[in-house]
matplotlib code that plots the C-alpha trace (Angstrom):
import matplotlib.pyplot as plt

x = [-167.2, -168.1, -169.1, -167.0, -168.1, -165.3, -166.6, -163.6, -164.2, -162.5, -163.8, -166.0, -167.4, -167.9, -165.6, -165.1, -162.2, -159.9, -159.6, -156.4, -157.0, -159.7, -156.9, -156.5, -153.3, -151.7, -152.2, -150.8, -147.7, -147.5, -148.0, -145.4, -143.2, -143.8, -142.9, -139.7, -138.5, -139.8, -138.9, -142.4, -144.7, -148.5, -149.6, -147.5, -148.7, -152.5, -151.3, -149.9, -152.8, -155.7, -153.6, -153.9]
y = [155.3, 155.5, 158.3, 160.2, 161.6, 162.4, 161.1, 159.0, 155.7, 153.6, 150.3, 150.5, 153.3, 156.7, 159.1, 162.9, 165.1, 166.4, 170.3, 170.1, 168.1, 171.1, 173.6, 175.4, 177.2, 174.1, 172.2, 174.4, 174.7, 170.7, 170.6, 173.5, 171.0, 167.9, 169.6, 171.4, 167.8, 165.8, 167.3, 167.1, 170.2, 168.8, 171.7, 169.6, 166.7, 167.7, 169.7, 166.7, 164.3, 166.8, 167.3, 163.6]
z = [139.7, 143.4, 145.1, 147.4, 150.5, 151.9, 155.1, 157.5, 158.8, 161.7, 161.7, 159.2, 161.4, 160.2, 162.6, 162.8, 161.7, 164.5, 165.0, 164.1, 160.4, 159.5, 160.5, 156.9, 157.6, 159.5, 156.5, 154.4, 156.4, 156.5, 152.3, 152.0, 154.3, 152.5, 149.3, 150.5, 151.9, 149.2, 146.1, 145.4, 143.8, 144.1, 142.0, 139.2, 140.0, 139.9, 136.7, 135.0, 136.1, 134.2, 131.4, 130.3]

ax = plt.figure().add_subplot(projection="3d")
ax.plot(x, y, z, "-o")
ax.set_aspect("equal")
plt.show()
């Protein structure tokens, strides 16, 4: 398995994170949207993926 840094790259370039991508409670509101839109609950879906 490869590691994961975590680290974003553009052009094979490594590049920073936006102010607005480390914004923890904008983040949240944007997974609460996806989830009200989508049908989606990522809490089941990462509770279904390390239940196998």
């Amino acid at each position: 398995m490869a590691k994961i840094s975590g680290r974003y790259f553009y052009n094979r370039k490594p590049i920073g994170v936006s102010r607005l991508a480390r914004d923890k409670v904008l983040s949240e509101k944007l997974f609460r949207w996806t989830e009200a839109h989508t049908g989606m609950s990522f809490l089941e879906v990462a509770k279904n993926i390390h239940s196998d």
